[in-house]
NUNU-745493 format. One line per 10 residues: number of its first residue (from 1); their letters; for each residue z negated, x negated, y of C-alpha. Coordinates in Angstrom, 2 decimals. Each point is the difference from the previous one (the first is absolute). Layout:
NUM> a> Z X Y  ...
***
This chain:
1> xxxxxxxxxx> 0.00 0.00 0.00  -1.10 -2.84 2.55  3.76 -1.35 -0.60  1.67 2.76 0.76  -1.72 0.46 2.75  0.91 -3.97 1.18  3.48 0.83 -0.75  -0.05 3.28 2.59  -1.73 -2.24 2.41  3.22 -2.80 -0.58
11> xxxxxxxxxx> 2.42 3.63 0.41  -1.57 1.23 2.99  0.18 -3.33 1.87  3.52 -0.50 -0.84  0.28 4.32 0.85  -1.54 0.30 3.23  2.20 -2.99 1.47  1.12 0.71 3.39  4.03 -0.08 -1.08  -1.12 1.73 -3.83
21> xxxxxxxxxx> -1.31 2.25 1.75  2.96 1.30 2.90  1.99 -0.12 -3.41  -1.98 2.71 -1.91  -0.23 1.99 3.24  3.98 -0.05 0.56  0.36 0.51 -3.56  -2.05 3.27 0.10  1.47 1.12 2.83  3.72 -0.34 -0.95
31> xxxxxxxxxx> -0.87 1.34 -3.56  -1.49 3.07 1.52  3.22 0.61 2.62  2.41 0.11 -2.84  -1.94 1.06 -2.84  -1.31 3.31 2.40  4.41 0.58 -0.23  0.14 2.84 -3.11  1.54 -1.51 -2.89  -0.61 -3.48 0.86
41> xxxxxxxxxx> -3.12 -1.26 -2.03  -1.62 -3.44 -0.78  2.97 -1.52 -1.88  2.87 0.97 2.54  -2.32 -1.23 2.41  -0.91 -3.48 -1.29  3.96 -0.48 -0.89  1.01 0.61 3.22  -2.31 -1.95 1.87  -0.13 -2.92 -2.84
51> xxxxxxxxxx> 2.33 -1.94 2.12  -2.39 -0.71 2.75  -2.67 -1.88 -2.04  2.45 -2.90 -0.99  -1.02 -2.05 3.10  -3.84 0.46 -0.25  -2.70 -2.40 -2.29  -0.41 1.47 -3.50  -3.37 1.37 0.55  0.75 1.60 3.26
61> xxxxxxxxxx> 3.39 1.89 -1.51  -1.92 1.30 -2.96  -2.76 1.26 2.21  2.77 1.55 2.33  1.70 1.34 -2.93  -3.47 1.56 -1.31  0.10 1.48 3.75  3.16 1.67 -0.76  -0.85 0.96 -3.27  -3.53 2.38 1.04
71> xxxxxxxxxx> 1.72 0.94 3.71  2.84 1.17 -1.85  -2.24 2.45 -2.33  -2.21 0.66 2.59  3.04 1.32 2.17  1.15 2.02 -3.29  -2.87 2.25 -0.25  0.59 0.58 3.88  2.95 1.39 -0.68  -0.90 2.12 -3.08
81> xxxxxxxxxx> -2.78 1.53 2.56  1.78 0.63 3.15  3.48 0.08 -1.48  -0.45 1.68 -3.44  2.26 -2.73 -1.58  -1.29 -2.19 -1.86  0.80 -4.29 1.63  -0.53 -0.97 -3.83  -0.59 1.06 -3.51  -3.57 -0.35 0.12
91> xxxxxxxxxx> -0.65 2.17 2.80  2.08 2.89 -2.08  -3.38 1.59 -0.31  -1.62 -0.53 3.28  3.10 2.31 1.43  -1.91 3.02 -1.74  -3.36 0.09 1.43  0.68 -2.12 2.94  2.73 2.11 1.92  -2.12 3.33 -0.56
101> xxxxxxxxxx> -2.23 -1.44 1.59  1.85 -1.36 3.29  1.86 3.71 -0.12  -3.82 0.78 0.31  -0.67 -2.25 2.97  -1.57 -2.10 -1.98  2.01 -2.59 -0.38  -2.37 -2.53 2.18  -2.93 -0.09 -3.43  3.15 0.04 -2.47
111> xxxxxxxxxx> 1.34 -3.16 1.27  -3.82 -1.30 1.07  -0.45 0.83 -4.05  3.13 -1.80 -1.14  -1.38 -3.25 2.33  -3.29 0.03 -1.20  1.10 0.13 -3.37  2.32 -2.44 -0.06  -2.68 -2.76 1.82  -2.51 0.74 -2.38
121> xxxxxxxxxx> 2.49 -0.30 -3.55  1.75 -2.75 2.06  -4.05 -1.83 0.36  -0.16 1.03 -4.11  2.73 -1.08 -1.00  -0.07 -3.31 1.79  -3.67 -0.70 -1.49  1.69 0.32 -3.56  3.05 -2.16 1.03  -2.71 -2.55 0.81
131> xxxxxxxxxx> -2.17 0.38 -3.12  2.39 0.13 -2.55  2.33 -2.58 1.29  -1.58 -3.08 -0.90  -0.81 1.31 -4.17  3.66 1.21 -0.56  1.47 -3.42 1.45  -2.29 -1.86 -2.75  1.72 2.71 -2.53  3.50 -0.88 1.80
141> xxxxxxxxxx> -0.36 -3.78 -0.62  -0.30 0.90 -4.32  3.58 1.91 0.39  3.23 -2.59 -0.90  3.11 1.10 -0.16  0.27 2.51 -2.85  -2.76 2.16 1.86  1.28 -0.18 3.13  3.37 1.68 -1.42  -1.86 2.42 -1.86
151> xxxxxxxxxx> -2.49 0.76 3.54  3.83 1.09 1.83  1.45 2.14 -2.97  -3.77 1.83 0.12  0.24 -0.04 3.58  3.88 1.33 0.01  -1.21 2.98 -2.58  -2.65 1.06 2.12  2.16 -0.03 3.19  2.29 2.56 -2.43
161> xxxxxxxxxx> -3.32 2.28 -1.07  -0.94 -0.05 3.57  2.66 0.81 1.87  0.81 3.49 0.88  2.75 2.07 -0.70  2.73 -0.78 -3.59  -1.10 -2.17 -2.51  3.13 -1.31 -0.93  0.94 -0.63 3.85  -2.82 -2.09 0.68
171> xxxxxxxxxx> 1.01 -2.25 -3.29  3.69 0.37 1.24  -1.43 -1.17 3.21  -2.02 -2.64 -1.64  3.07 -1.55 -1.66  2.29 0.35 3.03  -2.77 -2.32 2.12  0.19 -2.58 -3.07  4.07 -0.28 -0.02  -0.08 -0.33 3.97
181> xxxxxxxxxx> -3.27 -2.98 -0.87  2.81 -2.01 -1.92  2.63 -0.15 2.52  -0.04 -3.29 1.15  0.11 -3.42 -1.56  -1.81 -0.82 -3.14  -2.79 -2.82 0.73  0.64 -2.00 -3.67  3.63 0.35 -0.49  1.05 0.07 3.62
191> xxxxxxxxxx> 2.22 2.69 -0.72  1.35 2.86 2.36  -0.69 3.20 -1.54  0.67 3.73 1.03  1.71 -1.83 3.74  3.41 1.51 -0.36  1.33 -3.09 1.30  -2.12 0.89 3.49  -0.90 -3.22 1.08  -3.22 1.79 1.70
201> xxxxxxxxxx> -1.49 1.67 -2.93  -0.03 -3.46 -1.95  -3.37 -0.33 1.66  -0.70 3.67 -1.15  -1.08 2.93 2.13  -2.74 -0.31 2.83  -2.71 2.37 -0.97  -0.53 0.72 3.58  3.65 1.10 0.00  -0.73 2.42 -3.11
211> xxxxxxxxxx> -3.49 1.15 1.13  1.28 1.25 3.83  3.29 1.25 -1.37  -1.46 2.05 -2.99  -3.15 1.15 1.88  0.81 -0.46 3.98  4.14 1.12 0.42  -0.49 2.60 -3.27  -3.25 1.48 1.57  1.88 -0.11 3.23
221> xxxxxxxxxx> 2.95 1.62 -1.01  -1.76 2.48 -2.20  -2.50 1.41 3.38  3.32 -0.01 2.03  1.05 2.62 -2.46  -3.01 2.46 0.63  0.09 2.30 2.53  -2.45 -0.88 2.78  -0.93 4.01 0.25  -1.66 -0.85 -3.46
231> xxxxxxxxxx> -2.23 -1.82 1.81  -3.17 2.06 1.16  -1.85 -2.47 2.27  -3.46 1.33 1.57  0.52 -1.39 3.49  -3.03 1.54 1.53  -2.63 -2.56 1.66  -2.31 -1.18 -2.51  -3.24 0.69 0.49  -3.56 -0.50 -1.59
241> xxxxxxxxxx> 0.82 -3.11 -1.84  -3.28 -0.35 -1.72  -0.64 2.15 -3.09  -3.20 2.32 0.07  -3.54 -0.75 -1.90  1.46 2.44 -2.32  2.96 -1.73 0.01  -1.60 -3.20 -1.31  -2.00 1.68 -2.14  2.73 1.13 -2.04
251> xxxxxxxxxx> 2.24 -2.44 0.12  -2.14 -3.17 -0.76  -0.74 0.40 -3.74  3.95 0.90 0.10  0.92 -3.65 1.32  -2.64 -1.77 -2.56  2.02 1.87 -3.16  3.10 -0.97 1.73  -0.58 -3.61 0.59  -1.38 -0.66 -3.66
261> xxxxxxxxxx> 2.77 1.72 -1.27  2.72 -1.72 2.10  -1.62 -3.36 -0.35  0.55 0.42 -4.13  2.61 1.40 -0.33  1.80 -2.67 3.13  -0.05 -2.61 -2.26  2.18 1.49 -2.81  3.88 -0.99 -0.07  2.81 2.21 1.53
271> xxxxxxxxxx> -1.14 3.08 2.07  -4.36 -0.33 0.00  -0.38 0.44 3.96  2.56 2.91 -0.53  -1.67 1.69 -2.64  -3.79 -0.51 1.30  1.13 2.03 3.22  1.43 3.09 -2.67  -2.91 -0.65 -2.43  -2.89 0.09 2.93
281> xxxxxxxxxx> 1.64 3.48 1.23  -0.26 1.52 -3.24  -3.69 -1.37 -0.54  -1.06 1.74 3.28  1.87 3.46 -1.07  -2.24 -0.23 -3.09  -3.90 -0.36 1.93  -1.19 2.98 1.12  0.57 1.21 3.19  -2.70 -0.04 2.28
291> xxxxxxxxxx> -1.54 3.55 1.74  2.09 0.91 3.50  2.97 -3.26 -0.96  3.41 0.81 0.23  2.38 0.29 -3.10  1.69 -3.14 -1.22  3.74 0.41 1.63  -1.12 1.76 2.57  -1.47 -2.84 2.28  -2.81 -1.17 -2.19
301> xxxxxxxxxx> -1.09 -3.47 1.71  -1.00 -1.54 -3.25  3.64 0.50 -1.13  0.75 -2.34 2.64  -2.86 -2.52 -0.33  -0.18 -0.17 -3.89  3.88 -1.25 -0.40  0.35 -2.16 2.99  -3.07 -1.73 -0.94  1.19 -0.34 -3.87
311> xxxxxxxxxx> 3.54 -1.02 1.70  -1.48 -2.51 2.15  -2.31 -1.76 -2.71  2.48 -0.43 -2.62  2.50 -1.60 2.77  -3.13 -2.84 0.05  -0.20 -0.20 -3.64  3.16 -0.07 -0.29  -0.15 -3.67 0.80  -1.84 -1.17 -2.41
321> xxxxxxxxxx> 3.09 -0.62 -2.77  2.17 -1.37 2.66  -2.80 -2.36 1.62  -1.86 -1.09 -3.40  2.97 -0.23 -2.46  3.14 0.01 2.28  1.09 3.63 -1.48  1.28 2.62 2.47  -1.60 3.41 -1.51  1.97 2.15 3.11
331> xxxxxxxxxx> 3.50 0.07 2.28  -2.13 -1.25 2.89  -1.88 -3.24 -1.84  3.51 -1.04 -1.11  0.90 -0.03 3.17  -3.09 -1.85 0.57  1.20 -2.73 -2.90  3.73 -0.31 1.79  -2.23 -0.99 3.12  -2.02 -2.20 -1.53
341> xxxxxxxxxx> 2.95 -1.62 -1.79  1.74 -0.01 3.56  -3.04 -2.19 0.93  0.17 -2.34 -3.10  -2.93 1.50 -1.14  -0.20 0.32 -3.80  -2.12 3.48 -0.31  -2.74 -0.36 -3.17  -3.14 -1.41 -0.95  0.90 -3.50 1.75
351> xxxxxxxxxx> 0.02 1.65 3.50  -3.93 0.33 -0.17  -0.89 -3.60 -0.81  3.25 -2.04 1.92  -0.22 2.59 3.00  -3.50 1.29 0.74  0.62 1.03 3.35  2.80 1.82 -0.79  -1.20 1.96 -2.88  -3.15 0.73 1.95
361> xxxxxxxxxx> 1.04 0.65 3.37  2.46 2.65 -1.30  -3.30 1.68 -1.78  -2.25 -0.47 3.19  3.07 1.31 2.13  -0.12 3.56 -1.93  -2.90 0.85 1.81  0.94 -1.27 3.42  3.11 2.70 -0.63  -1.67 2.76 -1.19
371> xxxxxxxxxx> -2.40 -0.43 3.13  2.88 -0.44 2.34  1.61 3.30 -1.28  -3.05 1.87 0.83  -0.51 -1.15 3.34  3.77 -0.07 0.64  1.32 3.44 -1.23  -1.76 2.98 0.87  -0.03 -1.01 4.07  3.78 -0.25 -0.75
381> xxxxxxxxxx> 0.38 3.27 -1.77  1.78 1.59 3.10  2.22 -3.03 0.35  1.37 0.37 -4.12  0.47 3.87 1.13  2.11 -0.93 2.66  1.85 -2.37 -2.47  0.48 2.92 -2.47  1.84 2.16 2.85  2.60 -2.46 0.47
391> xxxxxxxxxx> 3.39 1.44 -1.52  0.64 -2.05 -3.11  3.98 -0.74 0.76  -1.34 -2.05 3.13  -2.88 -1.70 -2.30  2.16 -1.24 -2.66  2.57 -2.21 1.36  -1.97 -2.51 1.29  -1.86 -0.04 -3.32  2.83 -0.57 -1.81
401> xxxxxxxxxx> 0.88 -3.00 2.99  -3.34 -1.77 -0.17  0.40 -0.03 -3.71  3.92 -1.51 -0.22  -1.42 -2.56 2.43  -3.23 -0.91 -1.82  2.32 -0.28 -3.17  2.75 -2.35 1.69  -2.68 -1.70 1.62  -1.45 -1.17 -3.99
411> xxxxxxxxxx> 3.06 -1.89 -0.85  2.34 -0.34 2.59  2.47 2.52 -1.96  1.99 3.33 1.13  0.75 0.23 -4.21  -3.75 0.98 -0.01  0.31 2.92 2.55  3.19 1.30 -2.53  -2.38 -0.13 -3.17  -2.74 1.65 1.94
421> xxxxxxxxxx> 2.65 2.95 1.00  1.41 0.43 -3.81  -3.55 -0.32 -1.39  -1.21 2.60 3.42  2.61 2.55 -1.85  -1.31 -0.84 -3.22  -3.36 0.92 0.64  1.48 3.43 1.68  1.55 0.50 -3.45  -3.59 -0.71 -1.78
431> xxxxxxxxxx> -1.45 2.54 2.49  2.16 2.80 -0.66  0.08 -0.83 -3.77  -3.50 0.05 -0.01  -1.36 -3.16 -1.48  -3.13 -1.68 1.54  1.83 -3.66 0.98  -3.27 -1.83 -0.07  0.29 -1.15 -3.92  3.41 -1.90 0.99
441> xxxxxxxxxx> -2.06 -1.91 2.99  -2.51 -1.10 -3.38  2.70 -0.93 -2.38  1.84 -1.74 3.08  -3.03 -2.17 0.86  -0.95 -0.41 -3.90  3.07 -0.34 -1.35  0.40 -3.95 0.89  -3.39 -0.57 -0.83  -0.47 1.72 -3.89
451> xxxxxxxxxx> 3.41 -1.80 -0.26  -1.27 -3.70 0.95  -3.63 1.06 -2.36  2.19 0.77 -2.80  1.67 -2.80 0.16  -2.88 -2.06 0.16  -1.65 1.28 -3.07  3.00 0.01 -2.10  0.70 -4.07 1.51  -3.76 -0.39 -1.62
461> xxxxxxxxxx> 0.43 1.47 -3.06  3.13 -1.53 -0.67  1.70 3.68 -0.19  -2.27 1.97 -1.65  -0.54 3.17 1.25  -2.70 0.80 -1.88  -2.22 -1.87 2.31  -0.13 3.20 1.94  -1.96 1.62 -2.70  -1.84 -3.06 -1.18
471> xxxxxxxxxx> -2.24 -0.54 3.34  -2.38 2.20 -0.11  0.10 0.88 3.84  3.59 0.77 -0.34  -0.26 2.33 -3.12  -2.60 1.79 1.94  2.39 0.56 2.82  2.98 1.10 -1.68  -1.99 2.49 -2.25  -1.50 1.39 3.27
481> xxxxxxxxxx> 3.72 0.45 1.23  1.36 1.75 -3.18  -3.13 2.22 -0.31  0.50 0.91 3.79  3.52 0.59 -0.83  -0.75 2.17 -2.94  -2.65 1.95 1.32  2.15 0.91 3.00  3.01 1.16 -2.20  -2.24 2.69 -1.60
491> xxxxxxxxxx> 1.71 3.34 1.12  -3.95 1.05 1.09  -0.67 -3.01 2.15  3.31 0.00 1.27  0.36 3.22 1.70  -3.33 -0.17 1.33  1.09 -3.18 1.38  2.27 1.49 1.83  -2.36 2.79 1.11  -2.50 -2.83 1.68
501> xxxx> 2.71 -0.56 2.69  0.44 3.23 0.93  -2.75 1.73 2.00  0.65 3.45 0.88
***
């Protein structure tokens, strides 16, 4: 306990740096003007404005990034209040309660509730970061190669279980990020592969150019389709930000379920932030409601509180398999990875020992955010109002132009504002189709690396591929994978599966 303590203490004084500390404020404020735009959540958000962390120190770009990352979900429940749409997935349940209430006038404790929440999960969540990190990376330094292969294809099933919507299009999404991993040239044998003869793909895709075409130009193009008279915006002046005795009353024990469920169920592979925020909601349906407290969907304030607070804790445990054993369990931690990479910095268990300050400044700058977001957002309700009355079709374009120019701006190279069009389209065609694109941003980012692991363990074993099953660790994993997979293929599980991501 006393060392993790020393290690905060080593965070916070890297943290609460003058120029750390500007970052995390600009990073919470720019994540909270675009992510408050409906449709635009945390991962359109961090691949748009990836490009402008390249020129910063490592530990002051992640800690921006992390900004970005709770502005942007901050902003989203904003809009699922004010705007009844929800800025992200997550906040698919906040819309609900939270927008009865503002149709109430109440929308100053609903977005006080959602705040609250989220600083107290966010404080959770960060404690657990901090006292699990330093066990798991002793567990990280027993994996070799073999279990680090089997770790992805556990991870890349659970990314399929989790994510909502068609089975077989998340594992048709799944495959279609691993093909696009493999363009490129191959490290041993120096060969171009999938490059068409393009001399710019023998260096393979940017992520940043798949990530803000798939997620930034498809979410774009896909709001640009709505009809802004969809949108019912409560424009009124709001008022009475703080929630009543009652208020707090009701809605603390709601937050407490919601951040122990969110910080468990954060750490699991594919969709656990996602599916803490559904699974919170449906906890709070089931405790009885309290004498004189409104119906659940019709602007209940622990239907706001419970899932935001579930949201926001499993976004902190969420780090804890990229930061301890270099595996991206979500969309947004492998964009975190492509950053990291971007910085030379090899995410895993080695980060902790040959980069202290990094590892724990990024933990010690959680709370610094969280805080910032509080004291930052609800004075600036009125101005993210304002924000949401601006007509979308003068928004947009200068989106789209701050994004072409952070993408140029990476490498110098108009073929990378092409790609980001055709994949922009692509993502359109994922939207109307359906399928959740987040399991091609994992098999993108983990493609390359189960690749290289394989590799590895076959080069040891002199080809033998049964040294997959003979490690113990790696048996493990790869039962836990086909079990998952199994389990989810039963016709029960599966259609209530697809029931857990519907709310009515």
């Amino acid at each position: 306990m006393t060392e993790m303590f020393e290690h905060l203490a080593l965070g916070f004084s890297v943290a609460v740096s003058y120029q750390n500390l500007l970052y995390a404020l600009i990073g919470c404020l720019l994540g909270t003007l675009i992510g408050v735009l409906p449709g635009l959540g945390p991962v359109p958000t961090i691949a748009m404005l990836l490009p402008i962390t390249y020129g910063l120190e490592p530990v002051s770009a992640l800690i921006m990034l992390a900004g970005i990352y709770y502005g942007a979900q901050y902003g989203g429940s904003t809009t699922a209040i004010l705007v009844n749409l929800p800025g992200e997935s997550s906040s698919v349940v906040t819309v609900i309660d939270g927008h009865q209430m503002a149709k109430k006038g109440r929308a100053g404790p609903a977005l006080a509730a959602a705040g609250i929440g989220s600083f107290i999960a966010g404080c959770f969540g960060t404690l657990v970061l901090a006292a699990f990190a330093a066990p798991l990376t002793e567990v990280a330094f027993m994996f070799g190669p073999a279990e680090y292969f089997s770790l992805m294809v556990l991870g890349l099933i659970g990314a399929v279980v989790l994510a909502s919507g068609s089975l077989l299009k998340a594992i048709a999404m799944i495959v279609l990020g691993l093909l696009l991993g493999m363009v490129g040239t191959d490290i041993n044998s120096g060969v171009a592969r999938y490059s068409f003869n393009i001399p710019e793909l023998t260096d393979g895709i940017d992520f940043v150019v798949i990530a803000m075409g798939v997620f930034g130009y498809g979410e774009i193009i896909a709001n640009l389709g709505r009809p802004a008279e969809n949108r019912d915006i409560v424009t009124a002046k709001v008022t009475g930000l703080m929630p009543s005795k009652q208020d707090f009353k009701r809605m603390m024990p709601a937050i407490l379920r919601g951040t122990t469920l969110g910080s468990v169920l954060g750490i699991l592979p594919g969709g656990g932030a996602l599916l803490s925020s559904f699974a919170a909601y449906t906890l709070e349906k089931k405790t009885k409601l309290h004498p004189g407290e409104e119906p659940f969907g019709q602007g209940n304030i622990r239907g706001v509180a419970a899932p935001e607070s579930a949201n926001n804790a499993g976004s902190q445990t969420s780090f804890i398999p990229l930061l301890t054993l270099g595996i991206p369990p979500n969309a947004v931690m492998a964009l975190m990875v492509g950053a990291m990479t971007i910085h030379n910095i090899q995410p895993g268990p080695e980060v902790m020992t040959s980069n202290p300050e990094l590892f724990w400044g990024l933990i010690a700058s959680m709370w610094i955010g969280n805080a910032m977001l509080i004291i930052l957002n609800l004075p600036m309700i009125g101005v993210w109002i304002k924000l949401l009355t601006v007509p979308y079709r003068w928004l947009f374009p200068s989106i789209v132009l701050f994004c072409a120019l952070g993408v140029y701006t990476t490498n110098n190279n108009s073929f990378d504002i092409w790609m980001v069009g055709i994949f922009g389209f692509i993502g359109y065609v994922f939207h109307k189709l359906g399928a959740e694109p987040a399991p091609l941003l994992l098999g993108f980012i983990l493609g390359p690396m189960m690749e290289e692991y394989l590799r590895r363990a076959l080069l040891l074993s002199r080809g033998d591929w049964m040294v997959l099953l003979e490690r113990k660790i790696s048996a493990g994993l790869l039962g836990a994978a086909l079990l998952l997979l199994i389990v989810v293929l039963l016709p029960s599980i599966r259609s209530k599966r697809e029931e857990a991501f519907v709310e009515d």
